[in-house]
MITORZA-87315 format. One record per residue (C-alpha): residue number from 1; x, y, z. Coordinates in steps of 0.2 Angstrom, whole numbers, plus 2048, in hexadecimal, padded with zeros to 3 digits. Layout:
% residues N
    k    x    y    z
  NUM    X    Y    Z
...
***
This chain:
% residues 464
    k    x    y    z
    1  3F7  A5F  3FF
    2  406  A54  3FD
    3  40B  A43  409
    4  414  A4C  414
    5  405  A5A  419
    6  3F8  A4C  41A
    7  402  A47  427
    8  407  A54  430
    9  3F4  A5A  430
   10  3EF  A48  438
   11  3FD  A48  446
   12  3F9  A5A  44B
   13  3E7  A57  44C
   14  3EB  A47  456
   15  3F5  A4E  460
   16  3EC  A5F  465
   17  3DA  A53  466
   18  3E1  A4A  473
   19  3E5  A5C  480
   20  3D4  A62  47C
   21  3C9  A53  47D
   22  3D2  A52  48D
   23  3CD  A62  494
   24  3BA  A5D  493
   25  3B8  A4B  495
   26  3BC  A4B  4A6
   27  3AE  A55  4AB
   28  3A1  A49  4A8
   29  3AC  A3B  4B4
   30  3AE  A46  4C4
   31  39E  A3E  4CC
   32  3A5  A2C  4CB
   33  3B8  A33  4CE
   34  3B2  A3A  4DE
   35  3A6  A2C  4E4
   36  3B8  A21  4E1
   37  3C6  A2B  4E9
   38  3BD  A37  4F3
   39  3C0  A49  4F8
   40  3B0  A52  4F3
   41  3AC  A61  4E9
   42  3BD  A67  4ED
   43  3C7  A5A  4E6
   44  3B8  A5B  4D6
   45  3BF  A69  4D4
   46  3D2  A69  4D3
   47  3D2  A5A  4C7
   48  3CB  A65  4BA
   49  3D8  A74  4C0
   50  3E5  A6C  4C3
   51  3E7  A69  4B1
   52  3E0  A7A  4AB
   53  3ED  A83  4B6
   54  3FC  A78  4AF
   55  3F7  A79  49E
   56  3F3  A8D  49D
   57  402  A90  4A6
   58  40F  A86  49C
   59  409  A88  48B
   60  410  A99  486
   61  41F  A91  48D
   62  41D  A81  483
   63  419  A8C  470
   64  42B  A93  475
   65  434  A85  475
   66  42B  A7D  467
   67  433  A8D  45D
   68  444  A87  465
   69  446  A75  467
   70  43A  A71  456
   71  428  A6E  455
   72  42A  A59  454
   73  436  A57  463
   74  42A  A60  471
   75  41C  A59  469
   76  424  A47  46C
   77  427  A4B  47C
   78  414  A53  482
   79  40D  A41  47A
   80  417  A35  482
   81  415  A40  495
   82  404  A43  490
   83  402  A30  48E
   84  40C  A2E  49E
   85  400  A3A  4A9
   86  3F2  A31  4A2
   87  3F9  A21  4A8
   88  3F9  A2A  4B9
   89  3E9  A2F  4BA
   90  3E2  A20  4B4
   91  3E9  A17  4C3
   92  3E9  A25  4CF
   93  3E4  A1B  4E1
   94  3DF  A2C  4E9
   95  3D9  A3D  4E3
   96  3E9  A47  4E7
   97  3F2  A3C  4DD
   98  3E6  A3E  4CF
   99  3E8  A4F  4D0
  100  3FA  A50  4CE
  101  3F9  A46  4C2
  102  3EE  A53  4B7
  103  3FA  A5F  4BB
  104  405  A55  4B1
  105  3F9  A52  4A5
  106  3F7  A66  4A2
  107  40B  A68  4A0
  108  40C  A5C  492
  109  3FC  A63  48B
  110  404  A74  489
  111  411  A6A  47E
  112  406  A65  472
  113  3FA  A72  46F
  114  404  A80  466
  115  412  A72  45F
  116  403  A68  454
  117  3FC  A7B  44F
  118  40E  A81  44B
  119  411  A6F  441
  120  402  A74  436
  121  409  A87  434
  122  41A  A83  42F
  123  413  A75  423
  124  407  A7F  419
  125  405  A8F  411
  126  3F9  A9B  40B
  127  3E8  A95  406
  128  3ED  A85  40A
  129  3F6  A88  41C
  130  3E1  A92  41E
  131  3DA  A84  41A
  132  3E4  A78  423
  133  3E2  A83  434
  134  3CD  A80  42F
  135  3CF  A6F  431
  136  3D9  A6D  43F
  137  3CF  A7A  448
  138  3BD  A6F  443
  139  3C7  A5D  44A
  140  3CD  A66  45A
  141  3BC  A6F  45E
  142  3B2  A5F  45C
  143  3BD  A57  46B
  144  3B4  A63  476
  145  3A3  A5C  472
  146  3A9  A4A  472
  147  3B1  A4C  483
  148  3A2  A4A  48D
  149  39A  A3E  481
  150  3A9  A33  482
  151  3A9  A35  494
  152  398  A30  499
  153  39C  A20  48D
  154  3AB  A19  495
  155  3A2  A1F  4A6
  156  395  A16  4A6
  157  39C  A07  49B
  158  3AE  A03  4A2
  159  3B2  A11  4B1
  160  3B8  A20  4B2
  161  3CA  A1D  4B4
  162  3C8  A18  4A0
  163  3C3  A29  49B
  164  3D8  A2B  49D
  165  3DF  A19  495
  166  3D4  A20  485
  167  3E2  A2E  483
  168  3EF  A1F  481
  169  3E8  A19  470
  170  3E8  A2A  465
  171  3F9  A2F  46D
  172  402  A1F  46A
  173  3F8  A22  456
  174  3FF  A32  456
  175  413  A2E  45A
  176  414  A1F  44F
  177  40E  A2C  441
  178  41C  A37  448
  179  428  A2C  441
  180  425  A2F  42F
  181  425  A3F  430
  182  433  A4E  42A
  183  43B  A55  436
  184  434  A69  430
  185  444  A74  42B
  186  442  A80  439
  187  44D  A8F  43B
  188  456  A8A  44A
  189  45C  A98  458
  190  46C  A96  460
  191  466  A9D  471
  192  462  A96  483
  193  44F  A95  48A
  194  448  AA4  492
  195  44B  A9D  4A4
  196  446  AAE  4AE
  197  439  AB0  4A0
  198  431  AA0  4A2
  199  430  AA0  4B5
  200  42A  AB1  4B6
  201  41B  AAC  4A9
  202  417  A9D  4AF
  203  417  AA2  4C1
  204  40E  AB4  4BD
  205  400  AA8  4B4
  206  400  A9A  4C1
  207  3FA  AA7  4CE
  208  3EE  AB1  4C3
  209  3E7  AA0  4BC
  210  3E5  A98  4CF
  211  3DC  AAA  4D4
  212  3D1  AA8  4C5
  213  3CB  A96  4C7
  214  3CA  A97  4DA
  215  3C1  AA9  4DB
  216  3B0  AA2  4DC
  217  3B3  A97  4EC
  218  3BB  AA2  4F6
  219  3B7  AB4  4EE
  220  3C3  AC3  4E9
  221  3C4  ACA  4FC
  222  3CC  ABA  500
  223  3E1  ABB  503
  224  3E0  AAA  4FB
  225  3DA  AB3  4E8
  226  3E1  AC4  4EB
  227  3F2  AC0  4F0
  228  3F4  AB5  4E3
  229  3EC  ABE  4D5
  230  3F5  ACF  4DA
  231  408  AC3  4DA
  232  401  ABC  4CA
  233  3FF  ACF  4C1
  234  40F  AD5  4C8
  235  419  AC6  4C0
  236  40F  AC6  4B1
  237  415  ADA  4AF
  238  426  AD6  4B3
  239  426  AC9  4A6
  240  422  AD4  49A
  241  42F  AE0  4A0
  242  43B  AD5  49F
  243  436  ACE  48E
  244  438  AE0  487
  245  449  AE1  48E
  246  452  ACF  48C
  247  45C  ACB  47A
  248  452  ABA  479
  249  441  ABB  480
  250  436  AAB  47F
  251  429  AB8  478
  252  42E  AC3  46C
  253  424  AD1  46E
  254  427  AD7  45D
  255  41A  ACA  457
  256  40C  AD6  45D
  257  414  AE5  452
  258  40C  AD7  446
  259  3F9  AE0  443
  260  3F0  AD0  440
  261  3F7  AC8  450
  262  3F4  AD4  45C
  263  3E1  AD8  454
  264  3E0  AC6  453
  265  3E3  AC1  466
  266  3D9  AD3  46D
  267  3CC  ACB  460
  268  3D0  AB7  469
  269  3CE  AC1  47B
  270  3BC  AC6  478
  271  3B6  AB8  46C
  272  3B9  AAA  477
  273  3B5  AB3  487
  274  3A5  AB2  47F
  275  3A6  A9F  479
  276  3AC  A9C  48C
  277  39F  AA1  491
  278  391  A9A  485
  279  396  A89  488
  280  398  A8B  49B
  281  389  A93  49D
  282  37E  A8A  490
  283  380  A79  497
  284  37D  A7C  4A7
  285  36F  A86  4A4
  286  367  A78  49A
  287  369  A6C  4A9
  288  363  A77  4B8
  289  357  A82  4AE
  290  350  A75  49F
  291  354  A65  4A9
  292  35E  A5E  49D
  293  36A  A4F  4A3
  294  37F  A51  4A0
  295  37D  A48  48E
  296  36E  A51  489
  297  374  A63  48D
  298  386  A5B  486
  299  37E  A54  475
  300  376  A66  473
  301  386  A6B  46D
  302  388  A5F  460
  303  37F  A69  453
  304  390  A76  455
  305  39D  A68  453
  306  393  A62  441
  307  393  A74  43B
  308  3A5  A77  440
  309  3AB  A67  439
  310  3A2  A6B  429
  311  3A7  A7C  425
  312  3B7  A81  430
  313  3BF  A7B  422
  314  3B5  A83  413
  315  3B8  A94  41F
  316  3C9  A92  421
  317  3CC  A8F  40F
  318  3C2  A9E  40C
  319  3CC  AA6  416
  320  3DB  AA3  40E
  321  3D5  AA7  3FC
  322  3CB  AB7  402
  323  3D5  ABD  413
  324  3CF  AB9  422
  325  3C6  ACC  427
  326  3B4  AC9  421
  327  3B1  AB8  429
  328  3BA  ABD  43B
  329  3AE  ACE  43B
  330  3A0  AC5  435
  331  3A1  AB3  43D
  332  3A1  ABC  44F
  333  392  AC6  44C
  334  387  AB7  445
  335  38D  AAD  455
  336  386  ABC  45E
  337  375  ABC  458
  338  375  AA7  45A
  339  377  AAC  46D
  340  36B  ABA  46D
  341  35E  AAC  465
  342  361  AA2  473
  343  357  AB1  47E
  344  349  AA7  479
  345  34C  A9A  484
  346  340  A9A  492
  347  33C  A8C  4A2
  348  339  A80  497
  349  347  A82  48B
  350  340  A77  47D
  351  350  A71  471
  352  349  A70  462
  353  33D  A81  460
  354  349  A8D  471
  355  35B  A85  46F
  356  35F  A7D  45D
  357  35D  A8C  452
  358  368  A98  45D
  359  373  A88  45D
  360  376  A87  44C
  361  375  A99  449
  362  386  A99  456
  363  38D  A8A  44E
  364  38E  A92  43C
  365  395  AA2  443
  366  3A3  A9A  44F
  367  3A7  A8E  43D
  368  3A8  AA0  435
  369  3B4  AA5  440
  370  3C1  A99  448
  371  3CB  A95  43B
  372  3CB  AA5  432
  373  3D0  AAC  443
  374  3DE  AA1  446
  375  3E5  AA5  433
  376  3E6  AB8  438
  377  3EF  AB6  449
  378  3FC  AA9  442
  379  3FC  AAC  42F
  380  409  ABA  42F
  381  414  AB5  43B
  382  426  AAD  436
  383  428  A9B  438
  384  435  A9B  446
  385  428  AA4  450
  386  418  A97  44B
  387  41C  A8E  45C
  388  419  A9B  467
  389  40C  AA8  45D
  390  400  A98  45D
  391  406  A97  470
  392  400  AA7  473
  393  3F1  AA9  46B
  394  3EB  A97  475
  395  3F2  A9F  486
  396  3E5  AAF  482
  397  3D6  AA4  47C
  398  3D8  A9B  48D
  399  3DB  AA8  499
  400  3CB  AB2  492
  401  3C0  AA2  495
  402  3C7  AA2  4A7
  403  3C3  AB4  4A9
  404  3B3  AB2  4A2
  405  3AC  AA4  4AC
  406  3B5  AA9  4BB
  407  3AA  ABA  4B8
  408  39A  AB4  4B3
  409  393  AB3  4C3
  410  392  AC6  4C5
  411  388  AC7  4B6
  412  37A  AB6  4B9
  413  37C  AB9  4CC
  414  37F  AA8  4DC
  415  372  A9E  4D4
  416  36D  A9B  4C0
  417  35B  AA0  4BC
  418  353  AA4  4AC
  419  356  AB6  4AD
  420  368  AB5  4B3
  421  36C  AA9  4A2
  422  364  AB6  499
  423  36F  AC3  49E
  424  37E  AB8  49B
  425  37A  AB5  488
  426  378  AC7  486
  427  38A  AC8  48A
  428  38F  AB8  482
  429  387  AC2  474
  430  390  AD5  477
  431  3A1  ACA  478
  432  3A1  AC3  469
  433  39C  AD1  45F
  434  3A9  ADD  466
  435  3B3  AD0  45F
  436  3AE  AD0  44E
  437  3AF  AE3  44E
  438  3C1  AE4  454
  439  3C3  AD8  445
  440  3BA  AE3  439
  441  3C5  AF1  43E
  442  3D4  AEA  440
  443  3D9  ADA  434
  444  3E0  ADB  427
  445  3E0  AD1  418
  446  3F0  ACB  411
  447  3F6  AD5  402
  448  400  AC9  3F8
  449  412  ACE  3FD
  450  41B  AC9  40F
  451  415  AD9  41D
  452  423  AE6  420
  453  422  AE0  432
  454  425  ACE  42F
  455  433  AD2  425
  456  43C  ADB  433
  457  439  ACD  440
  458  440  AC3  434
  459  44E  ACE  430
  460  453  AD0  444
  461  450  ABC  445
  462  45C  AB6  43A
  463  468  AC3  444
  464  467  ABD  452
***
């Protein structure tokens, strides 16, 4: 690893920390925000959506005009407004200014997330790109276990408006690194941006999202969910539509005539349903069933955060050297029976002897399986296309959480009792596992030699 790919690795870690640290420290302040500004449960509520929606929305978006405008410009601009909104909420007087100002912060986070992922891509290759991935993977998965330790910190020490000046200090980091860095050789397009394509997406997904988030308040009778959902599906389809049909779509649809990335992300759709779920379901389970407080069901996790960091690189490089097939239909499975271990959990739910070893157990098989997961569904596609393949796959991650939390009421039931969690690690456990079959049977390991298929999106790209 030369200079130059240190580099590159530090800023996109840096960069993509910062979006995801973001999307679960907050969660630990809305106590204090709303005993500040007011508005109840509701406004709770929309600080933390206000940002999801924004940022699933826009972030397919945001991969394509990473691929079109270069991965170092649109990640200089999602820091610098990420900084910006951050100001914003920090000083936010009243609780709808806070939430528009999340909304902000979501836009620029869909900026960053696949232009430091497509960085990393274009800057490494083979084994090494693998390995690479495992490591930026391992740093961006801690941030979701730091979130509410942070959090609870700056709450309790300083206030909660500081949980959003902290963003200031690793952003301002990461753009001073910015400016020793190459600008990457990217294969530049002469083309326009997919202005019907982008509207069509980003509203189909806006209304989808909103119905998703919002379903357990209101219910799916509700014209407030069904309207919106049912506008959201029919943009969605005519997005696609129009995607197949228009010379310079902002999502080539070729990519999924790539097999690894279209087993990757139906892989992606059920593995993090699953995830979704665990950590949803896990920690709230440990406060009302195990009376555990925030920090004590939050530092249960911790465990998970020290294995990935540990071995989602020596799995990625693995990876790389041996193809990625074993570990994603493997990883999955062992995740599986780490959740099915966790059916030993009773009233009680001591950590040590109930909780750790299905912990652990989980910890080893997600470490097994992120990096070599994101290897497959980005490997083999061409570099021009990193932006918005990592865009892509992100946008599918996040969408299955939604749909599995917004779900998982029908399988636990109105209130969460010992019986209900039960049932929903059962599921967390089927999810995961159909996961790692699809990758059994579908993956491929790399051959040695460029696929037939990414030749010819090659081929029709530098004809365009």
């Amino acid at each position: 690893m030369n200079k130059q790919q240190q580099l590159v690795l530090i800023i996109s870690i840096l960069a993509s920390f910062v979006a995801f640290l973001d999307s679960s420290v907050v969660n630990v302040a809305l106590p204090a925000i709303a005993h500040s500004l007011g508005g109840g449960l509701a406004a709770q509520q929309w600080v933390v959506d206000a940002y999801l929606l924004t940022l699933g929305s826009l972030i397919l978006i945001a991969g394509s005009l990473s691929d079109l405008w270069g991965r170092k410009r649109v990640l200089g601009i999602g820091l610098i407004g990420f900084g910006a909104a951050s100001v914003l909420c920090a000083i936010a007087p009243k609780s709808e200014l806070l939430i528009l100002a999340r909304g902000l912060q979501g836009i620029a986070g869909a900026l960053l997330v696949p232009s430091s992922l497509a960085l990393v891509i274009s800057a490494f290759q083979g084994a090494e790109q693998a390995k690479a991935i495992g490591t930026w993977t391992a740093w961006t998965g801690i941030s979701f276990i730091v979130g509410p330790l942070v959090g609870g910190f700056l709450v309790d020490v300083i206030s909660w408006r500081a949980i959003f000046l902290i963003n200031v200090i690793p952003i301002a980091i990461t753009l001073w690194l910015m400016k020793s860095l190459e600008q990457a050789r990217e294969l530049k397009k002469e083309t326009k941006v997919d202005v019907a394509g982008a509207v069509l997406c980003t509203l189909g997904l806006c209304g989808s999202v909103y119905a998703l988030i919002e379903q357990p308040h209101y219910g799916w009778g509700s014209p407030i969910i069904f309207i919106p959902l049912l506008f959201g599906l029919v943009l969605l389809a005519c997005f696609l539509w129009y995607e197949n049909r228009t010379s310079q779509p902002m999502l080539p649809l070729e990519l999924f005539r790539i097999r690894n990335f279209s087993v990757g992300n139906l892989a992606t759709v059920t593995i993090y349903a699953g995830l979704a779920v665990a950590t949803f379901l896990i920690i709230i389970a440990l406060q009302q069933i195990g009376h555990y407080s925030a920090l004590e069901a939050g530092l249960a996790f911790l465990p998970v955060t020290i294995i990935m960091f540990l071995l989602s690189p020596r799995f990625g490089a693995l990876a790389g050297k041996f193809g990625p097939r074993f570990f994603m239909a493997i990883g999955p499975i062992v995740a599986g029976i780490g959740f099915m271990l966790l059916l030993n959990v009773n009233a009680a739910a001591t950590y040590v002897f109930q909780v750790l070893p299905g912990v652990v157990v989980f910890g080893l098989g997600l470490s097994m399986t992120v990096a070599p997961l994101t290897a497959a569904v980005l490997g083999n596609i061409p570099p021009e296309h990193a932006g918005i393949g990592s865009a892509v796959n992100n946008a599918v991650s996040r969408i299955a959480g939604l749909v599995a939390v917004a779900t998982i009421g029908l399988v636990v039931g109105t209130q969460l009792n010992i019986t209900g969690f039960h049932k929903g690690i059962i599921v967390m456990a089927l999810l995961v596992t159909i996961g790692g079959l699809v990758s059994a049977v579908g993956i491929q390991n790399p051959q040695g030699k460029l696929p037939e298929e990414k030749k010819l999106l090659r081929k029709r790209h530098t004809a365009v």
